[in-house]
ROSE-805289 format. One record per residue: residue in three letters; x, y, z of N, C-alpha, C in turn. Coordinates in pm, whole numbers, padded with zeros to 5 digits, always signed. Each point is the difference from the previous one (the first is absolute). Layout:
<rs>
alaXYZXYZXYZ...
</rs>
This chain:
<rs>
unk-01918-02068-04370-00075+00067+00107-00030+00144-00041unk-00141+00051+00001-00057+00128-00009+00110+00135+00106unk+00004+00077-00057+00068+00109+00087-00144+00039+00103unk+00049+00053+00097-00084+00035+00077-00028+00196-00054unk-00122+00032-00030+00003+00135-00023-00005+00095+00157unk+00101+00116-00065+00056+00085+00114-00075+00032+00090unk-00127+00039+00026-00105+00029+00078-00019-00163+00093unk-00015-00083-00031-00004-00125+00069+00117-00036+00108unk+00134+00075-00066+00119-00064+00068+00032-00018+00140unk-00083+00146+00091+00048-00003+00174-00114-00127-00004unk-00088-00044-00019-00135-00065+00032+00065-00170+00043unk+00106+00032-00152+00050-00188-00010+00129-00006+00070unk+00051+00106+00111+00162-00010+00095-00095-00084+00102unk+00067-00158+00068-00065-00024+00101-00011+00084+00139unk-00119-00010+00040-00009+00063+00137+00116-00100+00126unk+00012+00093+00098+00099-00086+00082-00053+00085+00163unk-00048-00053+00048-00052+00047+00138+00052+00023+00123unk+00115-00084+00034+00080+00010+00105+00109+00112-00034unk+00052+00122+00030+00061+00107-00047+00146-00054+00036unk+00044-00097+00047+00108-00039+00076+00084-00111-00156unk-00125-00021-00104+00034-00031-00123+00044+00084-00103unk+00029+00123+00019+00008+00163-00062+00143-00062-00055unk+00094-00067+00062+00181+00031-00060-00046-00174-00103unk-00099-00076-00007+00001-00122-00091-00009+00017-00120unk+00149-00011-00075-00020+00085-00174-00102-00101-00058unk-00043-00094+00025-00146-00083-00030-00106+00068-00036unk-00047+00117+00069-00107+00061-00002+00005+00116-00119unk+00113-00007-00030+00022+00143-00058-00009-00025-00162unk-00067+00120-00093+00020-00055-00136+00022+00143-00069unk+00111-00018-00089+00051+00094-00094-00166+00086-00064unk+00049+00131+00001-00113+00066-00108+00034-00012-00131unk-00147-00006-00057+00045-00050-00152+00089+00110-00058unk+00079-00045-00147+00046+00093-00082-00098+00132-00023unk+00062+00067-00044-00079+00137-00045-00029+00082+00107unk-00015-00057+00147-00085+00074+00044+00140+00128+00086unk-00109+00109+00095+00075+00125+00016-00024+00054+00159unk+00094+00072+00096+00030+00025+00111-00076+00121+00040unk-00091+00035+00051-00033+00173-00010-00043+00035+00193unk+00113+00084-00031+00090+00022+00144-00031+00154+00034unk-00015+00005+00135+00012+00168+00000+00042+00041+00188unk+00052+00091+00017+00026+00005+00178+00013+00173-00025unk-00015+00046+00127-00031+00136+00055+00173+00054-00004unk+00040+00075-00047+00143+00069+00034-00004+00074+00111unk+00085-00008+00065+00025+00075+00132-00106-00066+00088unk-00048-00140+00057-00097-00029+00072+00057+00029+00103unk+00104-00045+00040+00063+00017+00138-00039+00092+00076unk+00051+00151-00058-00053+00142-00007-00146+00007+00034unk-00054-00034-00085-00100-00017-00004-00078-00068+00124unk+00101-00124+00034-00056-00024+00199+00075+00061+00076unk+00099+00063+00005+00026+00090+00089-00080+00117+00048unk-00084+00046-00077-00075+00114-00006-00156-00053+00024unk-00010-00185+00084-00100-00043+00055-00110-00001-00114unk+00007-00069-00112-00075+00017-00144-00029-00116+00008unk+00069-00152+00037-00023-00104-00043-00103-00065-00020unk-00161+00030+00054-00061-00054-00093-00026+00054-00141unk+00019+00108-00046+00003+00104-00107+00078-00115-00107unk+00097-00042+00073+00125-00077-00049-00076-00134-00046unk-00066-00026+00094-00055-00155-00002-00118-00004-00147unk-00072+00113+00027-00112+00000-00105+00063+00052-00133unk+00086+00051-00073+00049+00035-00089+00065-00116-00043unk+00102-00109+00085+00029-00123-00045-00130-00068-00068unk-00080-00023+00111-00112-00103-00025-00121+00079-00151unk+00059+00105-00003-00093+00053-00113+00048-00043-00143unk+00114-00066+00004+00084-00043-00116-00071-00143-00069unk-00031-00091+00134-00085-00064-00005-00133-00021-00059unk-00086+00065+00054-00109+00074-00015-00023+00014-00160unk+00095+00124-00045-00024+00049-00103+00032-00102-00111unk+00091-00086+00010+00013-00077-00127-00067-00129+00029unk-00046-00065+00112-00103-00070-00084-00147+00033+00004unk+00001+00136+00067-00133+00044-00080-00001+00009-00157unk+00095+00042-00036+00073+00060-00122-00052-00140-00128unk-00010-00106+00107+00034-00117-00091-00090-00122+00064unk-00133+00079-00007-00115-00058+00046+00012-00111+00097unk+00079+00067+00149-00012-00082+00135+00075-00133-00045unk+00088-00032-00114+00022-00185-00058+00110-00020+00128unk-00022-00149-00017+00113-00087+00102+00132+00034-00040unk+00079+00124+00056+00152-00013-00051+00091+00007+00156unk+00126-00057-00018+00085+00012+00100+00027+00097+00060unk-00019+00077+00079+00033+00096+00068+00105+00026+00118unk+00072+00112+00080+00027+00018+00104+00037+00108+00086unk-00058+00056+00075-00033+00091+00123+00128+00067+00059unk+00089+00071-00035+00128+00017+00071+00019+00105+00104unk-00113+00057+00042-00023+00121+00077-00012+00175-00063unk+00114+00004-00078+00012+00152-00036-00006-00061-00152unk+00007-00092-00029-00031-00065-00151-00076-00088-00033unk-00046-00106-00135-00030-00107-00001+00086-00050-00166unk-00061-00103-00051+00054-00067-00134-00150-00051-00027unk+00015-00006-00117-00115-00130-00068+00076-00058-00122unk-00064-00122-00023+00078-00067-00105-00111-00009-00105unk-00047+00010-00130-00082+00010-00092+00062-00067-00164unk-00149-00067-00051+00085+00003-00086+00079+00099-00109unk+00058-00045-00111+00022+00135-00086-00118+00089-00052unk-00048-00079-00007-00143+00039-00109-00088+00186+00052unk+00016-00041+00157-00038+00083+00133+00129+00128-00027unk+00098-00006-00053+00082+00158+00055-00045+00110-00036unk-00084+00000-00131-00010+00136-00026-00103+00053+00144unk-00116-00124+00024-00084+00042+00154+00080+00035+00103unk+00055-00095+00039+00145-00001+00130+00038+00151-00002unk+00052+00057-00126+00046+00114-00049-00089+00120+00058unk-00108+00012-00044-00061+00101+00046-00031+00005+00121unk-00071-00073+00061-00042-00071+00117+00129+00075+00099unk+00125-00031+00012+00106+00025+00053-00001+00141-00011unk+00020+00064-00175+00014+00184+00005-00112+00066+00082unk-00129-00020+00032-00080+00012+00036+00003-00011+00155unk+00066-00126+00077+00029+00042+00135+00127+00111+00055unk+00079+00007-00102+00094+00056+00027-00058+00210-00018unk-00049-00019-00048-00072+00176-00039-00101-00025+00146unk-00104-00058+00026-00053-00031+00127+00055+00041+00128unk+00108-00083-00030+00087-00023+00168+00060+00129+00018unk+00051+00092-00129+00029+00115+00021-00039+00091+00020unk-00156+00024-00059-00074+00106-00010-00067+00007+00184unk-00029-00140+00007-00105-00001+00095+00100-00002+00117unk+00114-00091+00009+00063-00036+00127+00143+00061+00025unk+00012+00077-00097+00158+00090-00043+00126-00138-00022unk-00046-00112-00017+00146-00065-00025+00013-00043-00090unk+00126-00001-00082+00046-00097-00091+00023-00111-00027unk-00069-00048-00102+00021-00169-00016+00050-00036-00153unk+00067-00063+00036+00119-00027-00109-00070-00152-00059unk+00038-00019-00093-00138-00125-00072+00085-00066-00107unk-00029-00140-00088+00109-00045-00044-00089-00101-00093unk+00030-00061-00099-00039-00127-00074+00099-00032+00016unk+00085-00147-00002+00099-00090-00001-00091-00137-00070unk+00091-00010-00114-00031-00135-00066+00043-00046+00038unk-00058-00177+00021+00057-00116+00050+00097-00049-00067unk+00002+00063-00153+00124-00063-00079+00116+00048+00029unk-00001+00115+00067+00113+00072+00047+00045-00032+00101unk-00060-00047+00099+00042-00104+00133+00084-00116-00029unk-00052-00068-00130+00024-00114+00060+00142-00001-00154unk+00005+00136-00040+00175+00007-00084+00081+00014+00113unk-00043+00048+00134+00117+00018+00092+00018-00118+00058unk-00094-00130+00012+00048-00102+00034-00092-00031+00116unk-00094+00123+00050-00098-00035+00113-00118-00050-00051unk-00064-00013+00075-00148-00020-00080-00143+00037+00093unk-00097-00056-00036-00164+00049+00106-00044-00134+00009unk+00006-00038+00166-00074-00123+00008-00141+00046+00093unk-00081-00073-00004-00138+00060+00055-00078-00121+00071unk-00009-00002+00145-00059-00099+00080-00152+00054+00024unk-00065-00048+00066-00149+00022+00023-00016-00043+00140unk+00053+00080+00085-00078-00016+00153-00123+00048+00065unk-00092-00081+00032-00146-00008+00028-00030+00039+00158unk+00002+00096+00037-00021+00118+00089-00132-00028+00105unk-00073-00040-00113-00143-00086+00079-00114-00054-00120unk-00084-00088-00007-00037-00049-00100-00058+00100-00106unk-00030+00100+00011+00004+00151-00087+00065+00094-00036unk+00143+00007+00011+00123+00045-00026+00119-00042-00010unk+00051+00004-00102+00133-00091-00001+00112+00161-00065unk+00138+00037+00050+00120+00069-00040+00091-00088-00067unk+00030+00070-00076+00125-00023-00097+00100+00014+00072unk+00135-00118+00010+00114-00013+00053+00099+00026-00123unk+00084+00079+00007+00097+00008-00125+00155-00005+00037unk+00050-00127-00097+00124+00005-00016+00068+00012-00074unk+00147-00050-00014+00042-00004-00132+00118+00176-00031unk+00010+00079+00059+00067+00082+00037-00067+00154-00079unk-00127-00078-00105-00015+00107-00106-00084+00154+00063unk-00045-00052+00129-00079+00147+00070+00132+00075+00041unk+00090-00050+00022+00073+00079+00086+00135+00097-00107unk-00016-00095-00120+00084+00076-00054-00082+00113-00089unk-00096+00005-00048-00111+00019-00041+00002+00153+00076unk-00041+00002+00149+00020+00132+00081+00100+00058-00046unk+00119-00062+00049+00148+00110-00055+00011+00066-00131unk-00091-00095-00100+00017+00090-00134-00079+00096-00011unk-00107-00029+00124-00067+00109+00001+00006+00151+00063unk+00079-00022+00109+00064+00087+00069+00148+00072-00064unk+00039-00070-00091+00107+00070-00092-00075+00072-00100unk-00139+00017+00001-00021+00049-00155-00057-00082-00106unk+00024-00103-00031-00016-00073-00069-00141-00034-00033unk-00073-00024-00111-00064-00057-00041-00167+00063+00077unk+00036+00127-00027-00098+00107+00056-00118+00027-00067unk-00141+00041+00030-00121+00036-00048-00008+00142-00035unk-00064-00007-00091-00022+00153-00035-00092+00042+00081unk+00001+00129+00036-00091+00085+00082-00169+00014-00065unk-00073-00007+00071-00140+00013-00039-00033+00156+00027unk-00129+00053-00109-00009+00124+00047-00049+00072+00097unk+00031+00096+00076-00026+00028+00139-00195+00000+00074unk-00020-00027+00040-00120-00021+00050-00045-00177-00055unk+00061-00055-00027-00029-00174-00047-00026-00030+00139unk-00107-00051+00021+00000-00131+00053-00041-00134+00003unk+00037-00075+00064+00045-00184+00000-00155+00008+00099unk-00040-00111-00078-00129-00102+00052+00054-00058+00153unk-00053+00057+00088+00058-00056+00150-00128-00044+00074unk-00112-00024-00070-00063-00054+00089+00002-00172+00105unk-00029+00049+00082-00030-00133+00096+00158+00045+00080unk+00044+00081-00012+00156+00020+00068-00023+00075+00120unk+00039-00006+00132-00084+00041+00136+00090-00025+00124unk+00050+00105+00061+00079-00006+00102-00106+00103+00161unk-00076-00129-00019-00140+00077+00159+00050-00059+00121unk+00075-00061+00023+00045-00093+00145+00119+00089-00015unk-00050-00011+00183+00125+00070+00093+00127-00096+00007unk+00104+00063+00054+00119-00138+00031-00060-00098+00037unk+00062-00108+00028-00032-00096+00053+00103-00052+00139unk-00064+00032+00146+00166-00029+00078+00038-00133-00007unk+00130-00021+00064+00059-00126+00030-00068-00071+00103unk-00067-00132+00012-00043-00073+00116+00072-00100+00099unk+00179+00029-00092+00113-00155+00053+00115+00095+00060unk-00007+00086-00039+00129+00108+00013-00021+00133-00098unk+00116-00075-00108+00007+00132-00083-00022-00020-00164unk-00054+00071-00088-00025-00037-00136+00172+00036-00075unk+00033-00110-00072+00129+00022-00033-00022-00027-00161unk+00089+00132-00108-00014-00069-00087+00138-00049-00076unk+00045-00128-00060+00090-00044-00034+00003-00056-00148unk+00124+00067-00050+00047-00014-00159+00113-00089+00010unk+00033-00068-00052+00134-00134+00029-00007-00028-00170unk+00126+00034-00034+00014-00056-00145+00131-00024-00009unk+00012-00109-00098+00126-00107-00046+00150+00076-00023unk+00093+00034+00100+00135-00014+00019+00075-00043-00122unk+00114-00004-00025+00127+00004-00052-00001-00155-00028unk-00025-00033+00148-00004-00165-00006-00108-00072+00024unk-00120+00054-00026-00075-00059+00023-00175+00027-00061unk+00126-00082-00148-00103-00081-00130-00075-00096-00021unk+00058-00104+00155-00056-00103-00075-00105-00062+00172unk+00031-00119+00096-00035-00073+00057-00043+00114+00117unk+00151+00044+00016+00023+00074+00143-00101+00120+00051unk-00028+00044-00153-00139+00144+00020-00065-00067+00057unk-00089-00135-00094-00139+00012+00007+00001-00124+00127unk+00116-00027+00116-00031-00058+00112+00038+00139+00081unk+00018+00091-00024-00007+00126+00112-00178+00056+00014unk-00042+00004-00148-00146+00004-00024-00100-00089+00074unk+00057-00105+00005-00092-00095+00071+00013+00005+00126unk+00128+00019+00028+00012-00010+00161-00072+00156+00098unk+00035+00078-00072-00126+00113+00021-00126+00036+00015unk-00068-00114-00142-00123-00008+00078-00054-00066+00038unk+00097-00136+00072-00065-00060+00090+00015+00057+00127unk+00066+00065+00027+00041+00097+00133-00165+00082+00007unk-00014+00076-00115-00066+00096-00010-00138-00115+00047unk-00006-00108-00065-00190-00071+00015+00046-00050+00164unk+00046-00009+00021-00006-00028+00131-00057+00091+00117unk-00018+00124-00085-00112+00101+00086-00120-00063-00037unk-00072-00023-00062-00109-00041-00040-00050+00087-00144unk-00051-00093-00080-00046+00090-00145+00096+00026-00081unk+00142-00024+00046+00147+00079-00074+00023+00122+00034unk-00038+00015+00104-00013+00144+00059-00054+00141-00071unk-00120-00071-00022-00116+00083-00065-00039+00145+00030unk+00040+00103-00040+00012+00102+00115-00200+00035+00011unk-00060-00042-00136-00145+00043+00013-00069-00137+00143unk-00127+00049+00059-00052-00111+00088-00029-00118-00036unk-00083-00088-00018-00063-00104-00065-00132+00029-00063unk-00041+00135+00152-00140+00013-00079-00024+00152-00064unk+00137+00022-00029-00020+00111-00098+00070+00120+00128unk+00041+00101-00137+00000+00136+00114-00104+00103+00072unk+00056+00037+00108-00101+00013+00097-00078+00160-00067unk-00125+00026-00015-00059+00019-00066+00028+00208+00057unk+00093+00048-00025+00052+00142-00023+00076+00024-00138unk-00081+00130-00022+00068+00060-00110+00043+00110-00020unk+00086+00046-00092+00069+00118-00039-00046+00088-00065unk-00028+00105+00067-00081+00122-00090+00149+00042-00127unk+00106+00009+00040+00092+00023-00067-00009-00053-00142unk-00032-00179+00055+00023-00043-00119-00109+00015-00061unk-00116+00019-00014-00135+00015-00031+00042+00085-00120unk+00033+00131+00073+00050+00102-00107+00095-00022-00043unk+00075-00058-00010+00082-00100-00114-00084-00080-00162unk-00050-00107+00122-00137-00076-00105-00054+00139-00091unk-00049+00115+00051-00101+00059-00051+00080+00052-00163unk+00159+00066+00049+00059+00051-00088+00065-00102-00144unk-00015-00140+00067+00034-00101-00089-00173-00014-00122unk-00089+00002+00077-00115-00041-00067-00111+00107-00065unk-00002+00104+00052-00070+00159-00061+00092+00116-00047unk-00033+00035-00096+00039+00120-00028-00016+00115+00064unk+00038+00114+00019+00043+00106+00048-00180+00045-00023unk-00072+00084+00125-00120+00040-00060-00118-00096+00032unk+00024-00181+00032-00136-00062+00049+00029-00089+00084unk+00178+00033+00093+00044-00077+00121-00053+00010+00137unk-00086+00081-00002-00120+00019+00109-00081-00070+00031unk-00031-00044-00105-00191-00102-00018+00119-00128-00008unk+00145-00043-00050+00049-00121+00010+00038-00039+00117unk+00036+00136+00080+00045-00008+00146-00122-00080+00075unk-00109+00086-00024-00102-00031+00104-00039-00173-00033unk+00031-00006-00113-00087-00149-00061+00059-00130+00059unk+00210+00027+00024+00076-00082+00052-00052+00022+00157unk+00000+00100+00064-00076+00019+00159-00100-00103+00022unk-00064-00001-00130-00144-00065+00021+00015-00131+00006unk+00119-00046-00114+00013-00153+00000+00050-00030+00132unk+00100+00052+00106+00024-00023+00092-00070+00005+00104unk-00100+00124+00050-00065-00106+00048-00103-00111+00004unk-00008-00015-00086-00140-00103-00085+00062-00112+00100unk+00175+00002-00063+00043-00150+00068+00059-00006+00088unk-00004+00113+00068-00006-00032+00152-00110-00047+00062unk-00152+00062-00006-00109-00025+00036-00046-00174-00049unk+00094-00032-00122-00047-00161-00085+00047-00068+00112unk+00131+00042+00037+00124-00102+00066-00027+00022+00142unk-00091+00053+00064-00039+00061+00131-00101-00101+00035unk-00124+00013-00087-00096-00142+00019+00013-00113-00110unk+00093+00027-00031+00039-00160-00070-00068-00077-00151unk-00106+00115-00046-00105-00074-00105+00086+00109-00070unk-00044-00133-00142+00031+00016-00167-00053+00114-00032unk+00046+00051-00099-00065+00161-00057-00033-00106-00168unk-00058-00050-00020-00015-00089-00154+00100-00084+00037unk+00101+00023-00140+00140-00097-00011+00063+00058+00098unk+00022+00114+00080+00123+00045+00093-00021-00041+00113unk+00126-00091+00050-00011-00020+00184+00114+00060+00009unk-00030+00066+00103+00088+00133+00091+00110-00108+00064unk-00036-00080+00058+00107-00094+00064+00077-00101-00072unk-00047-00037-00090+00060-00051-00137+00071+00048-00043unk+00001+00117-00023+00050+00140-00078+00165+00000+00071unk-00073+00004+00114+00171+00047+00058+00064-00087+00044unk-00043-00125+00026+00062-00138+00009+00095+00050-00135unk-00071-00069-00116+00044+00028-00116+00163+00104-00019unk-00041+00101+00047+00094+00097-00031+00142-00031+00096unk-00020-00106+00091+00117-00007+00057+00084-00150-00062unk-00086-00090-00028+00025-00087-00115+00032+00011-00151unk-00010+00099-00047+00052+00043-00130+00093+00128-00006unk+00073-00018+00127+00119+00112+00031+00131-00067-00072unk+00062+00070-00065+00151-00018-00047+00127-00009+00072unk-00021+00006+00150+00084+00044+00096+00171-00108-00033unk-00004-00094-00099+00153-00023+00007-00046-00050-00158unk+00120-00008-00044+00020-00039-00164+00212+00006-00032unk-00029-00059-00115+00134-00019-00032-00004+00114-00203unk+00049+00100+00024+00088+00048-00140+00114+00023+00037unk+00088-00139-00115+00139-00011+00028+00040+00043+00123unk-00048-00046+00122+00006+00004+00154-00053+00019+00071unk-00062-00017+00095-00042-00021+00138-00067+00151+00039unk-00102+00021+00012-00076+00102+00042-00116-00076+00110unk+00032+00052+00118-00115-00023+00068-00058+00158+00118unk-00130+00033+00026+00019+00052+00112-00108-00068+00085unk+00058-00040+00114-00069-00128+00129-00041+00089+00105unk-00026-00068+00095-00019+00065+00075+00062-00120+00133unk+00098+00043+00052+00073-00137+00095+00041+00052+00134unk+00002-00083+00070+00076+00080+00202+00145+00015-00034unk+00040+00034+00089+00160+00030-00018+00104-00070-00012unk-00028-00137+00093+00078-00141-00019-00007-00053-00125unk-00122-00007-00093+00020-00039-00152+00087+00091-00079unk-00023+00125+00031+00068+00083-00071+00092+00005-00021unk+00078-00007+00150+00161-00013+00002+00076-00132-00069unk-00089-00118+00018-00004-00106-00044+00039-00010-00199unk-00121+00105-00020+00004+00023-00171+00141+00094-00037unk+00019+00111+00099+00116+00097-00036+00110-00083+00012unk+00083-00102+00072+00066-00061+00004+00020-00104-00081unk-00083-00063-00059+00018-00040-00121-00002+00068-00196unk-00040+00151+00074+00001+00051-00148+00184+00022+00059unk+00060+00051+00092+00129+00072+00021+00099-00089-00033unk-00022-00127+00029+00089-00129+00000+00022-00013-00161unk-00113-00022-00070-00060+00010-00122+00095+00130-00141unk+00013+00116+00073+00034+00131-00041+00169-00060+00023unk+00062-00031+00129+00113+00010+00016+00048-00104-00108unk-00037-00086-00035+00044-00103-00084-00052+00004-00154unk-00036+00119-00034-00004+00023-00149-00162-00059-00064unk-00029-00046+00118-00156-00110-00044-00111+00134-00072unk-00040+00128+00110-00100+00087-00012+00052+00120+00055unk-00048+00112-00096-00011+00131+00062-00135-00018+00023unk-00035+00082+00131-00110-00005+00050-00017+00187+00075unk-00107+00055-00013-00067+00099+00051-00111-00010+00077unk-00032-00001+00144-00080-00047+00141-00066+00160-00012unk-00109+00051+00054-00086+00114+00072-00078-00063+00092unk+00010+00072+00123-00076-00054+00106-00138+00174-00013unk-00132-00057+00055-00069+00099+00034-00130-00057+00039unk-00103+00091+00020-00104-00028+00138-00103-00040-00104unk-00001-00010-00095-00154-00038-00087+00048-00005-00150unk-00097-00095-00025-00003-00029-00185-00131+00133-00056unk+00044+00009-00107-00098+00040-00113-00074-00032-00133unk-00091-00002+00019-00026-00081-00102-00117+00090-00148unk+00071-00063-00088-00108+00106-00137-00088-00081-00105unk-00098+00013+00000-00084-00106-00050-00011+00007-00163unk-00030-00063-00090-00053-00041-00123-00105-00090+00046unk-00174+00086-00006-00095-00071-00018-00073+00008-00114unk-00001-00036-00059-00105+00025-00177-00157+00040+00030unk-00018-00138+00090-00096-00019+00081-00067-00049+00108unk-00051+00010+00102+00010-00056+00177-00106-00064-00034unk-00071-00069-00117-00079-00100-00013+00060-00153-00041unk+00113+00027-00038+00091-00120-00044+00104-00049+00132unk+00081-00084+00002+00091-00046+00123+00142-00003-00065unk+00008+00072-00108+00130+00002-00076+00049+00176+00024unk-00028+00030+00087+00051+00165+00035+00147-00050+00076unk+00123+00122-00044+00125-00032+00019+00054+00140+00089unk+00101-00080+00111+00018+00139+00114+00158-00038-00024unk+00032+00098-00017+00145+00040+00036+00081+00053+00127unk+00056-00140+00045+00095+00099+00138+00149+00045+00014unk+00010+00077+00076+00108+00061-00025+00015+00071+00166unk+00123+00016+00040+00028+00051+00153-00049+00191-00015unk-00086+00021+00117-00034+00099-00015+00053+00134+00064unk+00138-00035+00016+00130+00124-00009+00132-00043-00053unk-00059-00024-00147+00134+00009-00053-00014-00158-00122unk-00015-00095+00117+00016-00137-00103+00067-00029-00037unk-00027-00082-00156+00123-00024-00100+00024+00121-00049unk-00003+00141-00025+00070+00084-00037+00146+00021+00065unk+00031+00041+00175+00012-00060+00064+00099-00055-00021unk-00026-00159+00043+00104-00097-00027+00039-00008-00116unk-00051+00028-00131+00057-00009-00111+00139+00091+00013unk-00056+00145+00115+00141+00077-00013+00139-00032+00051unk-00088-00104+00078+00155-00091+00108+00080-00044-00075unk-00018-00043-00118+00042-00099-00079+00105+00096-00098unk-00089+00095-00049+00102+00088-00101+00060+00137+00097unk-00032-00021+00146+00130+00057+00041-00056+00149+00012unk-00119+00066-00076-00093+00131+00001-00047+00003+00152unk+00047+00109+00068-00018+00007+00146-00179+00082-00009unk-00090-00038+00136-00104-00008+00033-00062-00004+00116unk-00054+00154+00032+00013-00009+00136-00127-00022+00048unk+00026-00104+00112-00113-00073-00031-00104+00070+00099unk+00051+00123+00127-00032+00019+00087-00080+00168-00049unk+00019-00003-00118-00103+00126-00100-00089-00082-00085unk-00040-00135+00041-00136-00021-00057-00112-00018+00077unk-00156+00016-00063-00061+00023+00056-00118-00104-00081unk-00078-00057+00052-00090-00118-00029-00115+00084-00084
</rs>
C-alpha cells in the first residue's frame, strides 16, 4: 500500500457527524511519523481577562491559527482553538514555515496588543518516546467544515513542555509580521437564549483512562442536545446582525499597517453595511447571499470539540446545567475527571474568513467573560475573578 503524502492526510481521517461519536477511538488516526506540534498561548491571559481584555485574548489565540496556515498556503492541517491559545499539527517538512509564522505572531501580539506569547515546536517523535501519542478524528461541523478532534495525550503533554520552557522558538525581529489575513473579530457577544452560556473543560482523572471518561463525555452531551442543536449558543440563522466597533479596530490592527488603517477602517464599515442592506432585502450581491452568509457562520461554529478532553461552550437553562455539573462532580469525586465550569451571559466568537465567497469560512467560540481561560483556571487551581470581567 502507497503511503498517503502528508498534505493529503486530514483529507483521508473519516468524517464522523454525530459529535456524540467524539470518545469512538474508531474515528481517530495516529499522525504520520515525522510530523511536528506548533503550539503557542498568551502568558498571563488570566490577567489579561481580569483587566476585561478577553477578546484581545480571543484574537491573539485565533491569530496563531491564522498565521500558520496562511504561512502554509491555507492546506488541510489539524488544528485547535483553545481560547488564549491554539496547536496545529504539520508535517515536518512545514517547521522551518510553522517556525516563522509563530516568531512573527509572537513580535505582533506584543508590539500591537502588549502580550506575550510563548510558542513551541514539539516533535511527534518526542511524544510518542514518552509513551503518548497524536490521534486525529475529523468532525464535520456542517457539510463545509469539518474540526480536528485530538487524542492520544500528545496535545496535552506537548503544552506542559511548553509552559516549562521547553522546546521554544526563536524570536523574530521586532516589527515582523505574520500573514493574518481573513482573521476578524466584527460580531458583538452573542447573549444566551436558554439561560446562561457556560464554558466547560473536563479532562481524564487519575482514574479515568479508559471506559469511565469517555461515558461521562457522552453522558454530557446528551444532556447538553437535549436543548436543541447541542446547545448551540450561535441561532440557526446566524448572529443577529450587530457589530463591534472595538473589534473592527482590532481587525484593522491585525490587517494594515500603521499609516493606511483609516481607508481599512472605512472599507470594513463598508463591508458591513453592504450586508446588512444584502440581508435586509434578501438578494444575492453575485456569489454573496447575506442570509446564507450567516446561516453559514452559525453552522461552521466550533462551539464543542475534544483536545485530550471535553471542551464545550453551550448555551443551556439551568436544570440541564445542574444536571451536567452533577455529573462532572460525581465524575471529579471518583478520580474519573477534573473538570473547570464558567457560567456567563454571552459567547464570543472570532472568525477565520479567507473569503465570504466560499462556505468554508471558520468561527471560533469561546464564553465571552472569561471562557475556557477561565475554567481552564478551575482546574489548575489559578484564582479568577470572574466578577472583574468585562465582555
Amino acid at each position: 500500500m502507497n503511503a498517503v503524502p502528508d498534505q493529503q492526510f486530514f483529507a483521508t481521517v473519516p468524517v464522523f457527524t454525530d459529535f456524540e461519536d467524539v470518545t469512538d477511538a474508531g474515528n481517530y488516526r495516529p499522525l504520520p511519523d515525522g510530523w511536528i506540534l506548533a503550539l503557542a498561548d498568551i502568558v498571563g491571559s488570566t490577567q489579561a481577562i481580569e483587566a476585561g481584555r478577553y477578546k484581545d485574548v480571543n484574537m491573539a489565540g485565533a491569530s496563531v491559527i491564522s498565521a500558520v496556515l496562511n504561512a502554509v498556503s491555507k492546506g488541510d492541517y489539524p488544528f485547535v482553538f483553545g481560547g488564549d491559545g491554539a496547536l496545529i499539527a504539520l508535517p515536518g517538512s512545514l517547521e522551518m514555515v510553522a517556525r516563522d509564522a509563530l516568531a512573527a505572531v509572537q513580535i505582533w501580539a506584543e508590539e500591537e496588543l502588549g502580550f506575550m506569547l510563548r510558542a513551541a515546536i514539539v516533535p511527534l517523535a518526542d511524544i510518542r518516546r514518552e509513551g503518548l501519542d497524536v490521534l486525529i478524528a475529523r468532525y464535520s461541523a456542517s457539510p463545509y467544515v469539518s474540526y480536528a478532534m485530538f487524542s492520544g495525550g500528545g496535545n496535552s503533554w506537548a503544552e506542559r513542555q511548553m509552559k516549562e520552557g521547553k522546546y521554544a522558538i526563536a524570536r523574530a525581529a521586532p516589527g515582523t509580521r505574520p500573514n493574518l489575513a481573513g482573521l476578524s473579530c466584527r460580531w458583538n457577544p452573542i447573549g444566551s437564549r436558554h439561560g446562561e452560556i457556560v464554558s466547560i473543560i473536563a479532562v481524564p482523572g487519575a482514574m479515568g483512562q479508559g471506559a469511565e471518561f469517555q461515558q461521562l463525555v457522552t453522558e454530557i452531551v446528551a444532556v447538553a442536545a437535549e436543548q436543541g442543536r447541542g446547545g448551540h449558543p450561535i441561532p440557526p440563522d446566524g448572529p443577529r446582525l450587530s457589530f463591534s466597533m472595538k473589534g473592527i479596530d482590532r481587525e484593522v490592527k491585525v490587517t494594515a499597517p500603521k499609516g493606511k488603517r483609516f481607508l481599512t477602517k472605512l472599507f470594513i464599515v463598508l463591508q458591513l453595511v453592504l450586508l446588512s442592506a444584502l440581508y435586509k432585502i434578501g438578494l444575492p450581491f453575485g456569489k454573496f447571499d447575506a442570509r446564507r452568509y450567516k446561516e453559514d457562520v452559525a453552522g461552521n461554529s466550533d462551539f464543542r470539540k475534544f483536545d485530550d478532553g471535553l471542551k464545550m461552550t453551550i448555551d443551556v437553562d439551568a436544570a440541564r446545567l445542574d444536571r451536567i455539573e452533577k455529573l462532572l462532580d460525581q465524575a471529579q469525586a471518583g478520580g474519573i475527571a477534573r473538570y473547570g465550569l464558567h457560567r456567563q451571559k454571552s459567547a464570543l466568537m472570532t472568525c477565520f474568513v479567507p473569503t465570504p465567497l466560499l462556505r468554508d469560512h471558520m468561527h471560533f467560540i469561546d464564553g465571552a467573560n472569561g471562557g475556557y481561560a477561565v475554567a481552564a483556571s478551575k482546574i489548575t487551581g489559578k484564582a479568577v475573578s470572574a466578577a472583574s470581567l468585562t465582555p
